[in-house]
KEMI-77847 format. One record per residue (C-alpha): residue number from 1; x negated, y negated, z negated. Coordinates in Angstrom, 3 decimals, padded with zeros to 6 digits. Example, Ala and Ser with C-alpha at 12.3 -4.5 7.8 and 13.67 -1.06 7.14 Angstrom:
KEMI-77847
[1, [-012.300, 004.500, -007.800]]
[2, [-013.670, 001.060, -007.140]]
end
This chain:
KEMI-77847
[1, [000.000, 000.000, 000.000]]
[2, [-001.206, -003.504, 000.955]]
[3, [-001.586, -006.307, -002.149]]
[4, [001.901, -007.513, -000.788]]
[5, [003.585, -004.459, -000.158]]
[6, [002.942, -003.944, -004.027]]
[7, [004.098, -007.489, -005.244]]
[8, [007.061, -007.371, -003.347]]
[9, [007.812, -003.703, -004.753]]
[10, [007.316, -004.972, -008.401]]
[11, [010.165, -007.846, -007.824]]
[12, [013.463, -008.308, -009.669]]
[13, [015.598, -007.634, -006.219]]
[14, [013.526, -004.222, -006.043]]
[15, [014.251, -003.199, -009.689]]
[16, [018.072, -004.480, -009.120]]
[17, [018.201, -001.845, -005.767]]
[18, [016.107, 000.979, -007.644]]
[19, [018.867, 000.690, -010.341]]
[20, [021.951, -000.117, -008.140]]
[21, [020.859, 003.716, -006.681]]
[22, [019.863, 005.024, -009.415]]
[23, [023.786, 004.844, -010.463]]
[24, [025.067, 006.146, -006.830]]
[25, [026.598, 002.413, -006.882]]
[26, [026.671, 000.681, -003.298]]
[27, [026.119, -002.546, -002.491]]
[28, [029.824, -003.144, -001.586]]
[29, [030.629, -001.858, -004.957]]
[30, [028.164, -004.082, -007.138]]
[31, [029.144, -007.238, -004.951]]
[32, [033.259, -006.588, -005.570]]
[33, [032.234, -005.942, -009.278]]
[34, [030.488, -009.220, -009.479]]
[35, [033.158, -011.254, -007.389]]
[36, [030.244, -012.104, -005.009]]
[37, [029.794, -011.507, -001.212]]
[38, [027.392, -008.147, 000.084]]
[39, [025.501, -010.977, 001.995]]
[40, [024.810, -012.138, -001.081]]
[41, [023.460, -009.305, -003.337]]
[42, [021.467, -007.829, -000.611]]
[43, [019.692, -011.194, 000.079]]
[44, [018.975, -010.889, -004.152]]
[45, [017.843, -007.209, -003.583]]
[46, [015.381, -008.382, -000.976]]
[47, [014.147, -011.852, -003.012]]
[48, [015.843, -014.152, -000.622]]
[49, [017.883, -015.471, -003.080]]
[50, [017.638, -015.778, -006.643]]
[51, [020.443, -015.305, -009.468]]
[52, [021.252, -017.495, -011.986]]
[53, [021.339, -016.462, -015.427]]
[54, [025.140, -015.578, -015.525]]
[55, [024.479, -013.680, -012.182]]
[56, [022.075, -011.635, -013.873]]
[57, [024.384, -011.456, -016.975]]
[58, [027.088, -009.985, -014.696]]
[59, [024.867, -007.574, -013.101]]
[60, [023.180, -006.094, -016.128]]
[61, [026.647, -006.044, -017.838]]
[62, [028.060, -004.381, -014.249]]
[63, [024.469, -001.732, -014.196]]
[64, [025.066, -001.016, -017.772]]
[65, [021.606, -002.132, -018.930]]
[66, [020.353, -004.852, -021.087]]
[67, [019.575, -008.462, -019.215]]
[68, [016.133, -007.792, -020.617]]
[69, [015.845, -005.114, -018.225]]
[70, [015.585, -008.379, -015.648]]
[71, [013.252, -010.312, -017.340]]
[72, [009.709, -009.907, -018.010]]
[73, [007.962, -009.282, -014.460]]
[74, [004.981, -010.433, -016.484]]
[75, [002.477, -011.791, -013.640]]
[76, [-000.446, -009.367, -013.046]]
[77, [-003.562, -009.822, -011.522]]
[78, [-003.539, -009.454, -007.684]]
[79, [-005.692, -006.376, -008.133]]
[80, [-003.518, -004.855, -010.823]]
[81, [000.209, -005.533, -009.903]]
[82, [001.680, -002.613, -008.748]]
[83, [-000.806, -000.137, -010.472]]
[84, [-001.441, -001.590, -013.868]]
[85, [000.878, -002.302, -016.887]]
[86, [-001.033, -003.829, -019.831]]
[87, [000.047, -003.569, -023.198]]
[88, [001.020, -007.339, -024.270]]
[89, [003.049, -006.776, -020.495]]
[90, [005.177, -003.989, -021.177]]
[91, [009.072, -004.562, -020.638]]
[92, [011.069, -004.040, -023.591]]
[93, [014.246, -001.339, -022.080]]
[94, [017.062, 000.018, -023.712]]
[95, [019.604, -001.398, -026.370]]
[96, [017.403, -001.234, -029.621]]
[97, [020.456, 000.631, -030.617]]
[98, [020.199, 003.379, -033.647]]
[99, [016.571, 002.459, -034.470]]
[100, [015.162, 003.094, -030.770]]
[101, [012.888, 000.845, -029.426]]
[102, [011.490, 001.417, -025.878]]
[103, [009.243, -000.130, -023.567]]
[104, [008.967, 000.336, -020.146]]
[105, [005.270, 001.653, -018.745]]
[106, [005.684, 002.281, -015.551]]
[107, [005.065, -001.080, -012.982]]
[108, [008.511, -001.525, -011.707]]
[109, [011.212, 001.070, -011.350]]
[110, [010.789, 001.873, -007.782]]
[111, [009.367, 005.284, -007.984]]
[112, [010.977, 008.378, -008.367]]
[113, [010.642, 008.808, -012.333]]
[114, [009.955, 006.466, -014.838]]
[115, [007.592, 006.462, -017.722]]
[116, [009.029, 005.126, -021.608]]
[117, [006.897, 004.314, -024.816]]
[118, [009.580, 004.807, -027.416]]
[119, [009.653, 003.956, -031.170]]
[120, [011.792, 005.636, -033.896]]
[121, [012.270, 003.884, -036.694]]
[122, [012.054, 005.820, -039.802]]
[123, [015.457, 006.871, -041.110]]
[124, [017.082, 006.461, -037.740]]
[125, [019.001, 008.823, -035.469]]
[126, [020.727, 008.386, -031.892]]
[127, [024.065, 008.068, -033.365]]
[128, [025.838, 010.116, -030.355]]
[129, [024.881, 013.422, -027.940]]
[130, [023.136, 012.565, -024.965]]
[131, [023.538, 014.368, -022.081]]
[132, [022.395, 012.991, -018.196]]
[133, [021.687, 014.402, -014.899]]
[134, [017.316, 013.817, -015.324]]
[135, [014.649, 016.049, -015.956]]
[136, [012.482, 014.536, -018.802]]
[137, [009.405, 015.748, -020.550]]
[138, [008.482, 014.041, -023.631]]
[139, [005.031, 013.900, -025.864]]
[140, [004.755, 012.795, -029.693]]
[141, [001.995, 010.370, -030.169]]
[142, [002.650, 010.313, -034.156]]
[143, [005.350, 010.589, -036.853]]
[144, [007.747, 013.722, -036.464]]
[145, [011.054, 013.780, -034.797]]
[146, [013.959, 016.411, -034.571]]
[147, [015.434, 017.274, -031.386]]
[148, [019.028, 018.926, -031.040]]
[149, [018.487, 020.323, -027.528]]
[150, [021.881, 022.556, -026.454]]
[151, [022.525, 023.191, -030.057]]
[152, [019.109, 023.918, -031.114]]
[153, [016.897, 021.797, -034.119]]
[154, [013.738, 021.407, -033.179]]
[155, [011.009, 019.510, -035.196]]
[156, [008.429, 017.845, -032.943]]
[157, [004.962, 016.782, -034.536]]
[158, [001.911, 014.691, -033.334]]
[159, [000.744, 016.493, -030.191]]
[160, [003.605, 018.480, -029.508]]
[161, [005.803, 018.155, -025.775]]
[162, [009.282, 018.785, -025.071]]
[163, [011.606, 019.315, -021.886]]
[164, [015.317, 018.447, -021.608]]
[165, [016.776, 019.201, -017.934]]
[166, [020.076, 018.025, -018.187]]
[167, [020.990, 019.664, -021.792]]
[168, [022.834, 017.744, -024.511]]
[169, [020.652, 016.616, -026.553]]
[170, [020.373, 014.060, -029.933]]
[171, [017.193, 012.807, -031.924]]
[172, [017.176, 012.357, -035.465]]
[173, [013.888, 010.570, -037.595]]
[174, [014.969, 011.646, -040.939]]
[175, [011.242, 011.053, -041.823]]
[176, [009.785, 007.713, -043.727]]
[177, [007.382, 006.410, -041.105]]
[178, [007.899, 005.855, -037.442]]
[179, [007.973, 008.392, -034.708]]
[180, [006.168, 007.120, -031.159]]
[181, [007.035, 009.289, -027.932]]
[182, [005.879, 009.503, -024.676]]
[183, [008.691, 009.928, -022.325]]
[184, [008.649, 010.722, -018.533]]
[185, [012.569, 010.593, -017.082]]
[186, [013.519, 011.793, -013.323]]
[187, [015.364, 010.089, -011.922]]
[188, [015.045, 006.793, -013.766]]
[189, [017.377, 005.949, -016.143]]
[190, [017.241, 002.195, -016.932]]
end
C-alpha cells in the first residue's frame, strides 16, 4: 500500500463503511435511518464530506456504537499511519459498561478482524450473555477472569488463551485487582 492508500484507509468515512458492513446495513438503509440523502453518506464514507457532530451522533446512535468510536484518528507519523498504533493513540471502544474498558489496537477497522486491549475492573461482570456471529481468541496479560463459555466456568490466569466461535458466553472478575485481555474478534465488532 502507498503512504496515501494507508491514510485514506485509516479515515473516519472508512471506519463508518467498515462498520456500516460489518452490520449487513446498506447505504440506503443508514441514509433513511439518518433522514439524510445516499448521496450524502457515501460522499462521508469516501471523506468528501464531513459530518457534523449531531451527524455523527445519529450515526453512532443508528451503528449502535459509542460516538467515541468516531473520534480519536490520532495523527500518526507518515511512516507509521496505517501500520502503527502507539499507546497514548489507542481509541477508547465499547460502552465502559459493567466495568469493561477497551481500547482499540488495531489502525482503523478496515481489515478483516480487529484487535481489543480490554480492562476488567475488579469486582465487575458483563451483566448479560453474549452471544455474536465472530470467531475470537483471547489472551490474559494479568489478573484472572472467569469465562461462562456454552454453560461452562472457566477460570483464565496470566498467560492463559481462550476461543469463543459463536458460543454464549459471559465474563465475570470476581477477583480484587484488574484483569487485562488480549482480544482478537472476526469479523469486527465495533
Amino acid at each position: 500500500m502507498h503512504q496515501t492508500e494507508i491514510a485514506s484507509a485509516r479515515s473516519l468515512g472508512a471506519d463508518l463503511r467498515a462498520l456500516r458492513k460489518v452490520r449487513g446495513v446498506t447505504l440506503s438503509d443508514l441514509s433513511e435511518r439518518l433522514g439524510r440523502s445516499v448521496g450524502w453518506l457515501s460522499q462521508v464514507e469516501r471523506d468528501k464530506s464531513e459530518p457534523s457532530i449531531n451527524d455523527l451522533r445519529a450515526i453512532a446512535a443508528a451503528l449502535d456504537v459509542p460516538i467515541s468510536m468516531l473520534f480519536g484518528h490520532a495523527a500518526s507519523p507518515a511512516d507509521e499511519a496505517g501500520f502503527v498504533v502507539r499507546k497514548g493513540a489507542r481509541r477508547q471502544i465499547g460502552t465502559g459498561a459493567g466495568g469493561l474498558v477497551e481500547e482499540l489496537l488495531s489502525p482503523d477497522l478496515t481489515d478483516d478482524f480487529e484487535m481489543v486491549h480490554s480492562t476488567f475492573a475488579p469486582r465487575s461482570r458483563a451483566g448479560e450473555i453474549i452471544r455474536r456471529p465472530t470467531q475470537e481468541v483471547g489472551f490474559l496479560v494479568s489478573g484472572r477472569l472467569d469465562l461462562m463459555i456454552d454453560g461452562t466456568t472457566h477460570s483464565i490466569h496470566p498467560g492463559d488463551s481462550f476461543r469463543i466461535r459463536g458460543e454464549a458466553h459471559e465474563w465475570i472478575n470476581p477477583y480484587d485487582e484488574p484483569a487485562v485481555a488480549i482480544w482478537v474478534i472476526a469479523p469486527p465488532v465495533y
